[in-house]
N, C-alpha and C positions, 0 to 999 in steps of 0.2 A: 157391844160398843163398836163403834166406827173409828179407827186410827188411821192417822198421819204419819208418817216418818218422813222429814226432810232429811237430803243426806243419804237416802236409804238402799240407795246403790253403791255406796263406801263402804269401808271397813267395817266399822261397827254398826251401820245404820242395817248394812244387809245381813248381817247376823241377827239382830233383833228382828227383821222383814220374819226371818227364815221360823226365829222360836215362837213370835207372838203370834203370826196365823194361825197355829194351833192352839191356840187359846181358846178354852170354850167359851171366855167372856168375849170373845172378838169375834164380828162378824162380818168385818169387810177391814182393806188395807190399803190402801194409796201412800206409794211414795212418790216423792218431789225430789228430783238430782237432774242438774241439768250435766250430768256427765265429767266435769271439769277433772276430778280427784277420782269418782266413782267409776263402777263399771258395768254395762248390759249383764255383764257374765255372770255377776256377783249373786244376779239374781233370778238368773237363767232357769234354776227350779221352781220358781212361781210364777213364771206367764201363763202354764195351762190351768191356775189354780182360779174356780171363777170370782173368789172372794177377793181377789188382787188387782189392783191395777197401779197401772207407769205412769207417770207423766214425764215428760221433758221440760223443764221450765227449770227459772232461778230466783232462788229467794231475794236475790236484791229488785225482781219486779215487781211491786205490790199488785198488781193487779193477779198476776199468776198467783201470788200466796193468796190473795182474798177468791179466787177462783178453786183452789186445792184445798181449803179452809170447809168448804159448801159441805153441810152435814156429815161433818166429823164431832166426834166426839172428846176425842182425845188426841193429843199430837205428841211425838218424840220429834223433839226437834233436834237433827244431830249436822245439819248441813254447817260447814265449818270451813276454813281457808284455812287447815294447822301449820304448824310448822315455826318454832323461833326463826332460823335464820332467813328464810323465806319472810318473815315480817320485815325483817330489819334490811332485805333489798327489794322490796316491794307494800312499805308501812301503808301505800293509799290503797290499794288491790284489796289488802287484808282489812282494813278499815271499813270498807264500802261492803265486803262479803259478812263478817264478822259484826258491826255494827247497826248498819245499814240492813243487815237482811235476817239480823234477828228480829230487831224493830217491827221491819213490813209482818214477819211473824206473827209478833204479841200482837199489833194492831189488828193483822186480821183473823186474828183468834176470838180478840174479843169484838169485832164487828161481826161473825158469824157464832158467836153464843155458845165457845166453843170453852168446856168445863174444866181442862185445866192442859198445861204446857209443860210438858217434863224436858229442861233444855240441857246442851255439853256442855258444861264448866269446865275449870282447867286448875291443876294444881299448881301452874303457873303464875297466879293469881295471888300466891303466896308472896313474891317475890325475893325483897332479901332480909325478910324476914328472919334471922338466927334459928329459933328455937327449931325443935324436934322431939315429938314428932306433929306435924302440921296440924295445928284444934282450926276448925271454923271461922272462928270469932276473932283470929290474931292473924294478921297478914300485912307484908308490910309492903313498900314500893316497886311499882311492876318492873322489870330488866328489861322488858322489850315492846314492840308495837301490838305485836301478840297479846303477851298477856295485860297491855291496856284493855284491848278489845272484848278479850274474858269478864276483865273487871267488872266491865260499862254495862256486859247484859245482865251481870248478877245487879248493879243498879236501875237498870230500867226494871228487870223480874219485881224488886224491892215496890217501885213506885208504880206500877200495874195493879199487882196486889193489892197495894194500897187506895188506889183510885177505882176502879174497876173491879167488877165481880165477876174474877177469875184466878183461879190457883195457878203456881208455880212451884216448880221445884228443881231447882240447879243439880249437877251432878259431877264435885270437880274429878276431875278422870287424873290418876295417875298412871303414866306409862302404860296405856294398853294395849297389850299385843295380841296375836292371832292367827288363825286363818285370814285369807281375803287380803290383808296387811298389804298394800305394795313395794315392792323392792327395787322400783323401777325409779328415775328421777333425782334429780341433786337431791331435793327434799324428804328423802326415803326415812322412815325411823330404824331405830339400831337394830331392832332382833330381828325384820324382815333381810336387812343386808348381811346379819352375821350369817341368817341363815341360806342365803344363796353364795357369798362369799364360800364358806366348806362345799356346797353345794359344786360349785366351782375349781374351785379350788385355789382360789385368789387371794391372797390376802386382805382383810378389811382392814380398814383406819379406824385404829379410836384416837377421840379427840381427847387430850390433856394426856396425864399420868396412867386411867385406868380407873384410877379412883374412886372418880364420880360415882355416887349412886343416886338409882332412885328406886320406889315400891313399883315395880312392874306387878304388871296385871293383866290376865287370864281376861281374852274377853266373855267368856262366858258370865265371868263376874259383874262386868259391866252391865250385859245385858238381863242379868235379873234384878239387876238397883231400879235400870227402867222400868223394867215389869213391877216391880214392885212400888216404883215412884208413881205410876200411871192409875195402878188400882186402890192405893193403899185409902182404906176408908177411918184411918185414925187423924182426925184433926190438926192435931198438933203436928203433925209428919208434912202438911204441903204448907206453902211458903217459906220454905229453907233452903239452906244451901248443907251437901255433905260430901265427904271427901271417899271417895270409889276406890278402893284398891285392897292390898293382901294384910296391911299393917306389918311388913318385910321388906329391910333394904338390903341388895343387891347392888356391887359394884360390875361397873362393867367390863373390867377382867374375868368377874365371877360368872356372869353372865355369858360370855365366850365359851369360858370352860366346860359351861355346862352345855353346852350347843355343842362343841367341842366331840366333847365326851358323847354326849349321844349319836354323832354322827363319824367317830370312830377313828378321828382323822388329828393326824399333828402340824396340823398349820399352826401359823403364829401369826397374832398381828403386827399390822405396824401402826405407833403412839405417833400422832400429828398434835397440833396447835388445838389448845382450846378454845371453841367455839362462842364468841362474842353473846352475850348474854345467857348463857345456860348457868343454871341453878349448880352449886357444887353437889351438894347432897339433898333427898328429896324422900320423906317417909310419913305416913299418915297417921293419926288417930280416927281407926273407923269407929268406934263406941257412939256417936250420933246416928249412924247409921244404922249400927243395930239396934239400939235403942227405939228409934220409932220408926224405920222401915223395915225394920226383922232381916236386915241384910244382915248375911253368912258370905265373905270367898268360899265356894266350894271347891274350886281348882287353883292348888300349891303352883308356886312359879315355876318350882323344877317341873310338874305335871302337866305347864301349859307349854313349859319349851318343848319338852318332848313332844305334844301333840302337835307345836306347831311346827317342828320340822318335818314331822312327819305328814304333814301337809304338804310344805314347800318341798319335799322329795315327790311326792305323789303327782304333783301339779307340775312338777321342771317342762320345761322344752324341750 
């Protein structure tokens, strides 16, 4: 198989570049990043690979997606504008990245006869919906521009499907961390900055009480839902939407402590203002997911903190 990865010089797009090349069902890899979020470096081990290649281009250009489309066979589509508060001071950026260039996507997926789209959902998507822990099928009004933008492609995936013959499969991600992660930028997520924060030795901000939680998640786990959303030859598994994560919530104190604790150090944070549409608490029921994509977490939260500071120690400046 021929794959796609838009995004796949980001965070999770170049983790997945890095596992599915060696895949023995794959035998070529293009990704699509025109750099904005993503990085050369990210991906620095596969240029000498001949089965590999870069593009530079942006999914909100349809011509460049119907040109990165050309005898693929499969796409991870993970190019994305994340970020709540980044939505809610730039709602048209994220709408035109997010809506607009998943579209150019699905349309030229299925203008190139391309067999099915495994795209980023968002647990966000949930919005302020009560219950716990997060089912599929129950979700209630989005908090921000963001997760509108989440909603709308699980609606277009919906009505693709339907019209067209070609597979989808959503993947709503809850908090996933890692390697690669950036720590750089207003819009940084929390475990890259707890973990240069120690690194530092600065103190980080959490926003609210501490409280907050949500199901963080090992990216490794992400990336076998795609591997597994991409190949999966059970019927009933593609046109769905399922929720990515460990089925464990973590507060973000607890989450310090354990960064903390691994890196040996007694700093403390400091508690700032809660941030303008974030979810209070956030935890999944993965049982859809095991059920018909045979997704397992194989890596515990405490196992991917560790690994991923020990990343961000390995990588400092």
């Amino acid at each position: 198989m021929r794959v796609l990865i838009t995004g796949g010089a980001g965070f999770i797009g170049s983790n997945l570049a890095e596992k599915i090349i060696q895949d023995k069902r794959v035998s070529f890899v293009r990704v699509l990043d025109n750099l904005a979020t993503g990085s050369l470096q990210n991906i620095a081990s596969l240029n000498k690979n001949p089965a590999f290649e870069f593009v530079e281009g942006d999914i909100t250009d349809y011509k460049t997606c119907v040109e990165s489309c050309k005898g693929i066979d499969l796409i991870s589509h993970q190019a994305a504008l994340g970020s709540v508060p980044r939505s809610i001071a730039d709602p048209l950026t994220t709408n035109n990245v997010n809506i607009t260039g998943t579209l150019n996507i699905f349309t030229a997926a299925k203008e190139n006869n391309v067999k099915r789209v495994v795209y980023a959902a968002s647990s966000s998507t949930y919005g302020d919906h009560p219950g716990l822990p997060k089912v599929e099928d129950k979700i209630g009004n989005p908090l921000s521009p963001y997760a509108v933008t989440k909603f709308v492609n699980e609606l277009y995936a919906r009505v693709y499907a339907s019209l067209y013959n070609i597979e989808l499969v959503g993947l709503r991600y809850f908090n996933i961390f890692g390697p690669k992660q950036n720590p750089n930028g207003p819009y940084a997520a929390v475990v890259p900055l707890f973990a240069e924060a120690l690194l530092t030795n600065k103190p980080p901000t959490i926003n609210g009480d501490g409280s907050h939680s949500r199901d963080f998640t090992y990216v490794d786990n992400a990336v076998q839902a795609n591997i597994l959303s991409l190949f999966t030859t059970n019927k009933e598994a593609v046109n769905q939407v399922y929720n990515i994560a460990c089925g464990h919530q973590t507060s973000l104190l607890e989450l310090f402590e354990s960064l903390r604790k691994t890196a040996g150090s007694n700093l403390q944070p400091v508690m700032g203002p809660e941030r303008k549409g974030d979810v209070k608490h956030s935890l999944a029921d993965i049982s859809k997911a095991k059920k018909l994509l045979g997704y397992t977490p194989e890596i515990s939260v405490s196992e991917g903190l560790k690994k991923t500071f020990d990343w961000y120690k390995e990588n400092a400046q």
